[in-house]
C-alpha positions, -999 to 999 in steps of 0.1 A, spaced: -767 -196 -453 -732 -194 -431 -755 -192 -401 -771 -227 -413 -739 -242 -418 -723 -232 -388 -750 -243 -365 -755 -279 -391 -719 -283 -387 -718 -263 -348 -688 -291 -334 -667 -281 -368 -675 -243 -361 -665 -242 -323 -629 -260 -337 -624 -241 -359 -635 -206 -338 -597 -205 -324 -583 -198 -361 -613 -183 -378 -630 -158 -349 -655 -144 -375 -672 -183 -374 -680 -174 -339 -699 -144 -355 -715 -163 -379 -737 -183 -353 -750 -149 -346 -783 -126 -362 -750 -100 -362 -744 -97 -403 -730 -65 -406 -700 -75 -379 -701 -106 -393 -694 -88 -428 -667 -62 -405 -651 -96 -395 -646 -107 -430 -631 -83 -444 -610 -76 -422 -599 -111 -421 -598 -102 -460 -572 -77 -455 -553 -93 -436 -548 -120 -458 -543 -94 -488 -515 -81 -468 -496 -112 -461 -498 -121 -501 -484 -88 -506 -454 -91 -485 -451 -128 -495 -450 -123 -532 -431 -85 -532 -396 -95 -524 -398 -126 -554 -413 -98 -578 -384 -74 -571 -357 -107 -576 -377 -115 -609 -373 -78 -618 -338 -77 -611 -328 -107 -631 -352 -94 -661 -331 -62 -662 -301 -80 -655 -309 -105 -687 -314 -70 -707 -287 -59 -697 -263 -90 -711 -288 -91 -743 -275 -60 -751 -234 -64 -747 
């Protein structure tokens, strides 16, 4: 199906090839580095939510044991 899409819509795919390199993959009869090129595009994404949403989970957690803290005085 991503092959059919990407050659239906193949001005859209070559545009878009500079951001998303697995598109240029997806043109292909290639699916398993096609699949390789997704998940690692996968895990990189993964790994920018992490370090995105880690520093406001460790703030959140300070200001719950913080509010615990003055609950109890």
């Amino acid at each position: 199906m991503l092959i059919t899409l990407t050659r239906t819509f193949a001005a859209e795919a070559q545009r878009l090839t500079a951001s998303r390199p697995l598109l240029a993959l997806a043109g292909t009869e290639a699916p398993d580095a096609l699949m390789a090129a997704l998940d690692a595009e996968v895990r990189v994404e993964m790994a920018k939510d992490r370090a995105y949403w880690e520093p406001l989970k460790r703030e959140l957690e300070t200001m719950r044991i913080a509010q615990a803290r003055e609950g109890r005085s």
